[in-house]
Structure formats: C-alpha cells, structure tokens
CHARMM-style PDB file with segment names, atoms N, HN, CA, C and O in Angstrom:
ATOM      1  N   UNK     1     -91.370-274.911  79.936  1.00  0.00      PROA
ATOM      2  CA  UNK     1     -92.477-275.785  80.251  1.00  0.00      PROA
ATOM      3  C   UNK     1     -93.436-275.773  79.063  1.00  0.00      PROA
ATOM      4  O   UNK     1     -93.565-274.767  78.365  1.00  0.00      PROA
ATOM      5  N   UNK     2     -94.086-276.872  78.850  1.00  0.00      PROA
ATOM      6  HN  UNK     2     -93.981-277.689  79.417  1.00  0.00      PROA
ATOM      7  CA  UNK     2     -94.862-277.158  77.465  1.00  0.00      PROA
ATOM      8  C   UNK     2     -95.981-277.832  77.822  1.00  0.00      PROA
ATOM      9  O   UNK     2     -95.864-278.551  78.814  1.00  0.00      PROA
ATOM     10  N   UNK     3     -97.225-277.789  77.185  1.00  0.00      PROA
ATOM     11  HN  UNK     3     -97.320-277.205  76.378  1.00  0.00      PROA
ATOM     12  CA  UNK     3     -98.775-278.604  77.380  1.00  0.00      PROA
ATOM     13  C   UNK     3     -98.605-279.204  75.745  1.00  0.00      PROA
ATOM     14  O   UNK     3     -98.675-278.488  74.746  1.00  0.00      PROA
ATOM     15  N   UNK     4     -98.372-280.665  75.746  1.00  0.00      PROA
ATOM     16  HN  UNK     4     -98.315-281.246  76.558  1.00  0.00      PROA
ATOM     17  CA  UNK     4     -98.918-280.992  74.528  1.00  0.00      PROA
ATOM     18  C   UNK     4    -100.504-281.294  74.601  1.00  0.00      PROA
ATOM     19  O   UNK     4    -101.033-281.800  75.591  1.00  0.00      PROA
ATOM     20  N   UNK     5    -101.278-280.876  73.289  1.00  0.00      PROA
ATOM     21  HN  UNK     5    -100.849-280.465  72.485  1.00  0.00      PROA
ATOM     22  CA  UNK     5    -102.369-280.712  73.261  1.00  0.00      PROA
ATOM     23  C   UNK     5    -102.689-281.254  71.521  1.00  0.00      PROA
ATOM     24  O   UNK     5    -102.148-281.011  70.443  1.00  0.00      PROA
ATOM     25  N   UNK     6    -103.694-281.977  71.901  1.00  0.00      PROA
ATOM     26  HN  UNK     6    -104.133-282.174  72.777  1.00  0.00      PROA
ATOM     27  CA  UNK     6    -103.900-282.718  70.482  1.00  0.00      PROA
ATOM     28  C   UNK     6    -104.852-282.045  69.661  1.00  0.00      PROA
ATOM     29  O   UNK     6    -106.023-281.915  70.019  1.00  0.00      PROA
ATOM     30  N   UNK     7    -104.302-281.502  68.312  1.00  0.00      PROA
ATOM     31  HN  UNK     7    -103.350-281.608  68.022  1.00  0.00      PROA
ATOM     32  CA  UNK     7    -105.006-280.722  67.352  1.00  0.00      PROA
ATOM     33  C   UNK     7    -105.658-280.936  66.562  1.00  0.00      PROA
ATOM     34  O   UNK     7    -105.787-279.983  65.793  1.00  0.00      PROA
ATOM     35  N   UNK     8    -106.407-282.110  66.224  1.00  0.00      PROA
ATOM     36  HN  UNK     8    -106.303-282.883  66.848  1.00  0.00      PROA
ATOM     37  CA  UNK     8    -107.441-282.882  65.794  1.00  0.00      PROA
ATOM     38  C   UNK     8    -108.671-282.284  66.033  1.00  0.00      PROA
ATOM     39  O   UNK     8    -109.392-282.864  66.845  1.00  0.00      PROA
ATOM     40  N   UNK     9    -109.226-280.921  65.352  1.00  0.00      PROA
ATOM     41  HN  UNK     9    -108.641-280.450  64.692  1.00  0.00      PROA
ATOM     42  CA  UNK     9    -110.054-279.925  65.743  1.00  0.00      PROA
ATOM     43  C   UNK     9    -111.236-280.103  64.017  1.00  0.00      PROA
ATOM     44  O   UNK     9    -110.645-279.914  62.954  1.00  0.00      PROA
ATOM     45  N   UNK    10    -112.356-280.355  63.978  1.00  0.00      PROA
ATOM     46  HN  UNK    10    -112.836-280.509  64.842  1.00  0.00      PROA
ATOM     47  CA  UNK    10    -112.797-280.568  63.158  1.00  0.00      PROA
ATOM     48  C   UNK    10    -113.722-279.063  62.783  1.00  0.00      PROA
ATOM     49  O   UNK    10    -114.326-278.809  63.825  1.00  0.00      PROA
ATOM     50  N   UNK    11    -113.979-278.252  61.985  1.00  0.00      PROA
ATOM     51  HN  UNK    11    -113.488-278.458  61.139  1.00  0.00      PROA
ATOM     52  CA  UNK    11    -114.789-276.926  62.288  1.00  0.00      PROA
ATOM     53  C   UNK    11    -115.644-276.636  60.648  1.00  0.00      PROA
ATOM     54  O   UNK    11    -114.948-276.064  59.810  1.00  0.00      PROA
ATOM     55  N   UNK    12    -116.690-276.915  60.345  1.00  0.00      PROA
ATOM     56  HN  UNK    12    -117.256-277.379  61.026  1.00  0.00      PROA
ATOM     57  CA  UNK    12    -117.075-276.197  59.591  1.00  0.00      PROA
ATOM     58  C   UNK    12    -118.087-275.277  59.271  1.00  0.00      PROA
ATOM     59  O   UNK    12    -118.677-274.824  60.252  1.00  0.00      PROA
ATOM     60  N   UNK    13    -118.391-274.942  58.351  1.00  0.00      PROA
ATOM     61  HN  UNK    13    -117.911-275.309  57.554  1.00  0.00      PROA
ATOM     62  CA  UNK    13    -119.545-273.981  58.723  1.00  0.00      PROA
ATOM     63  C   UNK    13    -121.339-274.337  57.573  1.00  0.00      PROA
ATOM     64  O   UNK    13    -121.221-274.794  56.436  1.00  0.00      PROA
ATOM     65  N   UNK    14    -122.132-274.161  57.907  1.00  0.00      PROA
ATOM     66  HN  UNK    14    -122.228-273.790  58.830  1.00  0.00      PROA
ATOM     67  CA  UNK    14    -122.993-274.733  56.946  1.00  0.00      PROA
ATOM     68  C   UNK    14    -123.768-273.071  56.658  1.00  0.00      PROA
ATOM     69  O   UNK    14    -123.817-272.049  57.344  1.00  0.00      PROA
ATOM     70  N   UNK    15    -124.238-273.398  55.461  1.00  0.00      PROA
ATOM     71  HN  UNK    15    -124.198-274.228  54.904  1.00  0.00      PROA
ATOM     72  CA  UNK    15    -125.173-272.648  54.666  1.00  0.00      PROA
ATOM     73  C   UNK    15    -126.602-272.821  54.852  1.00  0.00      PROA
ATOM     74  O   UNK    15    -127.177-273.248  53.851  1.00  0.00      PROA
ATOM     75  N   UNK    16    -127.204-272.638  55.700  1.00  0.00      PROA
ATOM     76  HN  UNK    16    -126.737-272.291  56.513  1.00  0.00      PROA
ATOM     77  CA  UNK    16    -128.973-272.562  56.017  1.00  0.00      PROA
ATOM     78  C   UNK    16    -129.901-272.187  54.685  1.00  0.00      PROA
ATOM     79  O   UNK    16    -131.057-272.594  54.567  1.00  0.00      PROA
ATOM     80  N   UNK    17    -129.303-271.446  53.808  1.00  0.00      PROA
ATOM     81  HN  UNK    17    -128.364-271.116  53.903  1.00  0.00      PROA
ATOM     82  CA  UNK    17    -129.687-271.159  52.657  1.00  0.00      PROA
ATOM     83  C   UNK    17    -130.178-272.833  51.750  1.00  0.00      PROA
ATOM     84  O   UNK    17    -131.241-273.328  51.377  1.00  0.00      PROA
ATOM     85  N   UNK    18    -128.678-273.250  51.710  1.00  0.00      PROA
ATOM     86  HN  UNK    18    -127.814-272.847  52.014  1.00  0.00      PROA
ATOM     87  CA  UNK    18    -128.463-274.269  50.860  1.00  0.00      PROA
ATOM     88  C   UNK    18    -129.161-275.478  51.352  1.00  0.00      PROA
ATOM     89  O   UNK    18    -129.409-276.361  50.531  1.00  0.00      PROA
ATOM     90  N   UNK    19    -129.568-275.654  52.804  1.00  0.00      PROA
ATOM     91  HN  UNK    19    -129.367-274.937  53.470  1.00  0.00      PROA
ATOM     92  CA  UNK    19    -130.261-276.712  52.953  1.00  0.00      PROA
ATOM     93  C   UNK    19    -131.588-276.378  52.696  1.00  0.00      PROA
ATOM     94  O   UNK    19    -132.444-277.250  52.551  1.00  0.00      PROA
ATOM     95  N   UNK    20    -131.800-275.328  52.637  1.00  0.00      PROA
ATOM     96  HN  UNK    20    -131.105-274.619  52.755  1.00  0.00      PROA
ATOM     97  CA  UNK    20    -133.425-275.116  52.561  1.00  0.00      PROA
ATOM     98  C   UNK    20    -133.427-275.765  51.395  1.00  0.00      PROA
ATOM     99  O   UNK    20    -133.684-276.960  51.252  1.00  0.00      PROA
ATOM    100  N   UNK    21    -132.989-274.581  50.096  1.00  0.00      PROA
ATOM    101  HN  UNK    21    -132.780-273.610  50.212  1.00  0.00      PROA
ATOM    102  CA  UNK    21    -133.352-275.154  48.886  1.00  0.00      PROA
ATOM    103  C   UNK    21    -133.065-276.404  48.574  1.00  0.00      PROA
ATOM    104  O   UNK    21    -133.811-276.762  47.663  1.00  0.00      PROA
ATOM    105  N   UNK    22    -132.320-277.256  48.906  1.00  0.00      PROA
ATOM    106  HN  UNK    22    -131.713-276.965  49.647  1.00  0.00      PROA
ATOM    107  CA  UNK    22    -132.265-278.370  48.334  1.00  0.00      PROA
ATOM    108  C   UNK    22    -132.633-279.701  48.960  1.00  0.00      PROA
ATOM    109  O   UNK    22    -132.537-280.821  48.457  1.00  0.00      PROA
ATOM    110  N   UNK    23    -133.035-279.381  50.054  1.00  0.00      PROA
ATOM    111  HN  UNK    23    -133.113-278.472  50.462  1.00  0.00      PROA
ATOM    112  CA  UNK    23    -133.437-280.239  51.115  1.00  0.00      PROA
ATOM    113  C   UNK    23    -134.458-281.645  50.637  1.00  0.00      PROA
ATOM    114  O   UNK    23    -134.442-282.824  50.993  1.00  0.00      PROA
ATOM    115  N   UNK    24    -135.504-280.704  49.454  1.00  0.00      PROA
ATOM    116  HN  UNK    24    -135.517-279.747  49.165  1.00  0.00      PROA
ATOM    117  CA  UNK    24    -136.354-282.148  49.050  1.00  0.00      PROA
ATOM    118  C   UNK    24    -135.445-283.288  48.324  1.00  0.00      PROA
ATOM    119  O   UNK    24    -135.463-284.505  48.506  1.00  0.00      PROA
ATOM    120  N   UNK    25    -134.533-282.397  47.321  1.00  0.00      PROA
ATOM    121  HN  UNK    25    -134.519-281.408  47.174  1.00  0.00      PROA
ATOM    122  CA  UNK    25    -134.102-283.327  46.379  1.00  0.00      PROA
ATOM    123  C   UNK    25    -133.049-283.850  47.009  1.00  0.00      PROA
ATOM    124  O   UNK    25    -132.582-284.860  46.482  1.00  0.00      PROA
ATOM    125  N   UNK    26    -132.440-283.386  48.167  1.00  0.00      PROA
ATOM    126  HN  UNK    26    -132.820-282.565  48.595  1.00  0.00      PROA
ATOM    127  CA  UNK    26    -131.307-284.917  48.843  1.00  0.00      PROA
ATOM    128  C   UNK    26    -132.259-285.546  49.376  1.00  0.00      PROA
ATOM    129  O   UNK    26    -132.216-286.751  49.130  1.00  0.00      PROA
ATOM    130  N   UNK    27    -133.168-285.195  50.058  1.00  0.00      PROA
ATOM    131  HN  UNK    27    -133.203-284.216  50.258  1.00  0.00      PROA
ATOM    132  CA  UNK    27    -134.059-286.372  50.598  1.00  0.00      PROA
ATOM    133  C   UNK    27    -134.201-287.736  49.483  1.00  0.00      PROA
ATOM    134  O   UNK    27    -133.594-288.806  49.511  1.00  0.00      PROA
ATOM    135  N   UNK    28    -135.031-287.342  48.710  1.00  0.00      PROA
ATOM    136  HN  UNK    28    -135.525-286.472  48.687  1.00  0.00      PROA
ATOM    137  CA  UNK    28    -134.932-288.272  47.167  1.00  0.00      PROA
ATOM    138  C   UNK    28    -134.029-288.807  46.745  1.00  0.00      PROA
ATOM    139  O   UNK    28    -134.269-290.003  46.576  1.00  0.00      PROA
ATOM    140  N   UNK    29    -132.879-288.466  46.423  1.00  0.00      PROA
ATOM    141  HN  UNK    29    -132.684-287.495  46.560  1.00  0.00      PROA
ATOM    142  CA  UNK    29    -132.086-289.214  45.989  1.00  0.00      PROA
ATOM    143  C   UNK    29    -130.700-289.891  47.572  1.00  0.00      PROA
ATOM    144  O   UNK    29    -129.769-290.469  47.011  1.00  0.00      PROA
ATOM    145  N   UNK    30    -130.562-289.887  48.676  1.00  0.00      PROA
ATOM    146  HN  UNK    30    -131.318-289.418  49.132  1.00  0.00      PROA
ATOM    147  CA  UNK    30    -130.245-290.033  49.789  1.00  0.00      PROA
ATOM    148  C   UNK    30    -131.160-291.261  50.943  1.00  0.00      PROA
ATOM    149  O   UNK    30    -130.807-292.330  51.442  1.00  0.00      PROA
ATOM    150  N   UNK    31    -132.784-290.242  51.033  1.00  0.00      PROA
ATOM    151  HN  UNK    31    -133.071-289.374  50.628  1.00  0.00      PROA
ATOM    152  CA  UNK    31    -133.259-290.838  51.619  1.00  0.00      PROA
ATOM    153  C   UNK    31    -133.225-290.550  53.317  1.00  0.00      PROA
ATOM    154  O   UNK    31    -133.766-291.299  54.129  1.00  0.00      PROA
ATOM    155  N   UNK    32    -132.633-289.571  53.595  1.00  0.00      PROA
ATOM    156  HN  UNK    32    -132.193-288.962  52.935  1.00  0.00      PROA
ATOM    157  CA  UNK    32    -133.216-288.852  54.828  1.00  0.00      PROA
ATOM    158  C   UNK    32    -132.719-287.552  54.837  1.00  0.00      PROA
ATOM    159  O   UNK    32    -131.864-287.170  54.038  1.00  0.00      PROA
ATOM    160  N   UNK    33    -133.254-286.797  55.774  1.00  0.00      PROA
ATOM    161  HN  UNK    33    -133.948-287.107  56.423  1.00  0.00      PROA
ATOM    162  CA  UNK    33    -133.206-285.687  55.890  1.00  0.00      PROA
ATOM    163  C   UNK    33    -131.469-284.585  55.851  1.00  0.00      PROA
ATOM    164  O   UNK    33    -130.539-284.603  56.657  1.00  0.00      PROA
ATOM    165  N   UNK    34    -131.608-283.943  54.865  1.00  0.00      PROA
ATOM    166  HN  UNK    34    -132.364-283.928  54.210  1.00  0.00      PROA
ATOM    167  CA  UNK    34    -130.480-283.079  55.039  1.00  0.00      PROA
ATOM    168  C   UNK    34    -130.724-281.966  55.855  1.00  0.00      PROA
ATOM    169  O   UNK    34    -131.847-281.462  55.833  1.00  0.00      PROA
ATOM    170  N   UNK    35    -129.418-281.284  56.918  1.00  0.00      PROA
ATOM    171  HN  UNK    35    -128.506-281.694  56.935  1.00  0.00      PROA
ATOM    172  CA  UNK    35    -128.764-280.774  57.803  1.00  0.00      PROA
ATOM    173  C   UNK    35    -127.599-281.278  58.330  1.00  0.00      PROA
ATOM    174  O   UNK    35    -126.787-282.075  57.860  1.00  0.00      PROA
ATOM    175  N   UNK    36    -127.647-280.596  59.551  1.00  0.00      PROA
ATOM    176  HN  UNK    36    -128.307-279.949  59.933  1.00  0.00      PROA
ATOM    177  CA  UNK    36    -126.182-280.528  60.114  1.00  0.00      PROA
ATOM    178  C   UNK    36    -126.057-281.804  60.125  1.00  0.00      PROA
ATOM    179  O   UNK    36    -126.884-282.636  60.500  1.00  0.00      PROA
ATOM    180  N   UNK    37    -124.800-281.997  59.623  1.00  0.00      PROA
ATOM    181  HN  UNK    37    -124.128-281.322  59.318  1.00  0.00      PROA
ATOM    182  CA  UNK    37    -124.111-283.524  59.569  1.00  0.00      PROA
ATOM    183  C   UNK    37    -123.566-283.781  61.051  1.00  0.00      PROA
ATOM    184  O   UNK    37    -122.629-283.256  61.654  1.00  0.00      PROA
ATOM    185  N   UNK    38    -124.277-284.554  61.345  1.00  0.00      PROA
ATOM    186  HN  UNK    38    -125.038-284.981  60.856  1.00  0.00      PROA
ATOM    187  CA  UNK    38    -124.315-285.638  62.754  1.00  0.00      PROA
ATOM    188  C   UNK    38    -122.452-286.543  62.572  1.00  0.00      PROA
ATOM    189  O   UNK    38    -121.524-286.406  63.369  1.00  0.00      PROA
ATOM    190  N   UNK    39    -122.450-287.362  61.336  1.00  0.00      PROA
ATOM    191  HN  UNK    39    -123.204-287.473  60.688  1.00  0.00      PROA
ATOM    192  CA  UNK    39    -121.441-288.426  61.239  1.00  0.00      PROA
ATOM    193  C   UNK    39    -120.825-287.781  59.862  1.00  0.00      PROA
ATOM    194  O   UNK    39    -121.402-286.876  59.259  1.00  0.00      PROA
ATOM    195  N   UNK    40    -119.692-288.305  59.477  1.00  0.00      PROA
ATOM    196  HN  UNK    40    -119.223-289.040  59.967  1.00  0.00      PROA
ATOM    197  CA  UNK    40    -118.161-288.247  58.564  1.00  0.00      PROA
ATOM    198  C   UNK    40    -119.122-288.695  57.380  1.00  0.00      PROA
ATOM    199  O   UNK    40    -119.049-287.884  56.457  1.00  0.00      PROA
ATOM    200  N   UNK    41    -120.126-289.889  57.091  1.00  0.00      PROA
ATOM    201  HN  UNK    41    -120.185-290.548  57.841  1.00  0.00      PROA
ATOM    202  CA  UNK    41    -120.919-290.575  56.506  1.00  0.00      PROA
ATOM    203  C   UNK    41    -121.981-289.006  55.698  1.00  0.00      PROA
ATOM    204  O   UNK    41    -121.967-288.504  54.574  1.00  0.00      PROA
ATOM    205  N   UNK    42    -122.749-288.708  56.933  1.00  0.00      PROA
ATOM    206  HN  UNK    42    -122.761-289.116  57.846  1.00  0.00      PROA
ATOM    207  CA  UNK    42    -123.365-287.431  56.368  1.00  0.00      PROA
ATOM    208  C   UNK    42    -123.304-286.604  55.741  1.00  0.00      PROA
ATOM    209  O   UNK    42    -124.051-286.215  54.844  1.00  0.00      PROA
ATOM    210  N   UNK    43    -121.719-285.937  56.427  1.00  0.00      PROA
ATOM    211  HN  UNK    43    -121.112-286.253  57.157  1.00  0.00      PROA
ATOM    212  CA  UNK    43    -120.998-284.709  55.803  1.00  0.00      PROA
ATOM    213  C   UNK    43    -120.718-285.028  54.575  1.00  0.00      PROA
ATOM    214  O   UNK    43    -120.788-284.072  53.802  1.00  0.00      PROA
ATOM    215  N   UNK    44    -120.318-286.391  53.942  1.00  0.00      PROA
ATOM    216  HN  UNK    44    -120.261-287.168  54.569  1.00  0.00      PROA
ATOM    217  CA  UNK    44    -119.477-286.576  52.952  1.00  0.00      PROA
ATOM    218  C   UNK    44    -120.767-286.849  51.745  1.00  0.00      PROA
ATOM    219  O   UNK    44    -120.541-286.542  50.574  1.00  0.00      PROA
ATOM    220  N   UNK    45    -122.032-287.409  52.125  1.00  0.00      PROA
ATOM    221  HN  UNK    45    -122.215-287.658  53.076  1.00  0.00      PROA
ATOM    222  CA  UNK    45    -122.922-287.078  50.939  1.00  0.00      PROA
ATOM    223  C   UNK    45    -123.551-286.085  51.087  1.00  0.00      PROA
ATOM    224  O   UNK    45    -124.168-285.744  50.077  1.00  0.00      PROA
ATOM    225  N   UNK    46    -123.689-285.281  52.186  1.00  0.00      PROA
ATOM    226  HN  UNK    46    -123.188-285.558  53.006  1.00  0.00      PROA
ATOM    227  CA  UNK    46    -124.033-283.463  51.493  1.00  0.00      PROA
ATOM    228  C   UNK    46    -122.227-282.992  50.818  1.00  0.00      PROA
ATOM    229  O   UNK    46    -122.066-282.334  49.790  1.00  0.00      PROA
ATOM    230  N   UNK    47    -121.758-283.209  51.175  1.00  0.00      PROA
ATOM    231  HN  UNK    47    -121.889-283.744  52.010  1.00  0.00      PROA
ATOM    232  CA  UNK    47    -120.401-282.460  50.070  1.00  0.00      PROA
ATOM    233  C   UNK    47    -120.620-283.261  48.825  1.00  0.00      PROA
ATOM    234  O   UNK    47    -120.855-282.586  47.822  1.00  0.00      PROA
ATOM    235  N   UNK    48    -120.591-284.570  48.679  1.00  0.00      PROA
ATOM    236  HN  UNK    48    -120.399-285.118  49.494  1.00  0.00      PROA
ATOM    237  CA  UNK    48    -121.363-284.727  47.051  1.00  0.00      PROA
ATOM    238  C   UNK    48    -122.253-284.518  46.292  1.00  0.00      PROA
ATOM    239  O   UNK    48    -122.021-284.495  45.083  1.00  0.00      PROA
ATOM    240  N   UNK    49    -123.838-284.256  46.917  1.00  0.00      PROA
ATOM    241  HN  UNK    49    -124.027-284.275  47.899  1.00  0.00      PROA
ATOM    242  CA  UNK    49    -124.404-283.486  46.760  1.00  0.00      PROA
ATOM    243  C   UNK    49    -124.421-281.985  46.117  1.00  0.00      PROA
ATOM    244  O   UNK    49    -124.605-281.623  44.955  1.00  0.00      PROA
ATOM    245  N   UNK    50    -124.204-281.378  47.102  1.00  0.00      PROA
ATOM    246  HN  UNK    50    -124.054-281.672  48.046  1.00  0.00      PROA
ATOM    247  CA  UNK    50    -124.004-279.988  46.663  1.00  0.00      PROA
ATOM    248  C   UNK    50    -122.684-279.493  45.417  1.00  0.00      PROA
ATOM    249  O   UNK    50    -122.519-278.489  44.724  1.00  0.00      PROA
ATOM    250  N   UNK    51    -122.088-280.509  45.564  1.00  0.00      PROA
ATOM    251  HN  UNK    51    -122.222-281.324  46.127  1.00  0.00      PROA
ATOM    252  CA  UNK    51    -120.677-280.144  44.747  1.00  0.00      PROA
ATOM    253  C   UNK    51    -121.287-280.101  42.913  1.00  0.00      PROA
ATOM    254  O   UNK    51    -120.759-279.444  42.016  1.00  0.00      PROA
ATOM    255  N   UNK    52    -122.681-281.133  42.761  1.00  0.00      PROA
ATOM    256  HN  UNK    52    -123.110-281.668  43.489  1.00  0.00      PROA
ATOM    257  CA  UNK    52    -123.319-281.163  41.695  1.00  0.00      PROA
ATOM    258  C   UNK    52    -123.974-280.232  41.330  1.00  0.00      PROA
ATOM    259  O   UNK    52    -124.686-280.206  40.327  1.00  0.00      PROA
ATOM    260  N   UNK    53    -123.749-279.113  42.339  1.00  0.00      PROA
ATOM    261  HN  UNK    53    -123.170-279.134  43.154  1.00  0.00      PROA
ATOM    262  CA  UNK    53    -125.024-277.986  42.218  1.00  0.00      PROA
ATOM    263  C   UNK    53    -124.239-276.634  42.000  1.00  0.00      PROA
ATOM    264  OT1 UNK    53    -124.856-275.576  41.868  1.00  0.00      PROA
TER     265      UNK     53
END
C-alpha cells in the first residue's frame, strides 16, 4: 500500500542579521521594505541583492 504525496516543499531560512544591515539600501534601490519574502518576486530581488554584497 502507497500514499502518493506531492513534494513541492519550498523551505528557506533568512538571516535577521542581513536584513537589518541592509535594509535601508534595498529600500533605495527596490523601493519597499526588505524581509521575509511574502512572493517568488521578493525572494528573487533580495537574492540579487545580497548576492552583490
């Protein structure tokens, strides 16, 4: 007997550190507030972001 179960599990982890410090300057160049990424949209300009840093 088997449960298929769909593994489409998204998990990451954030750095509280890293938003502090950099929080003004994505604001500035972004235009709203950095934290926990809400949407795919979010996540993907804090990972460009920070990847410059």
């Amino acid at each position: 007997m088997g449960l298929p179960i769909n593994g489409d599990i998204y998990v990451w982890m954030t750095r509280y550190d890293l938003i502090e410090e950099y929080k003004d300057e994505f604001k500035k160049q972004y235009g709203y507030e950095m934290g926990i990424p809400k949407t795919f949209d979010e996540l993907i300009d804090m990972v460009k972001f920070l990847k410059t840093k």
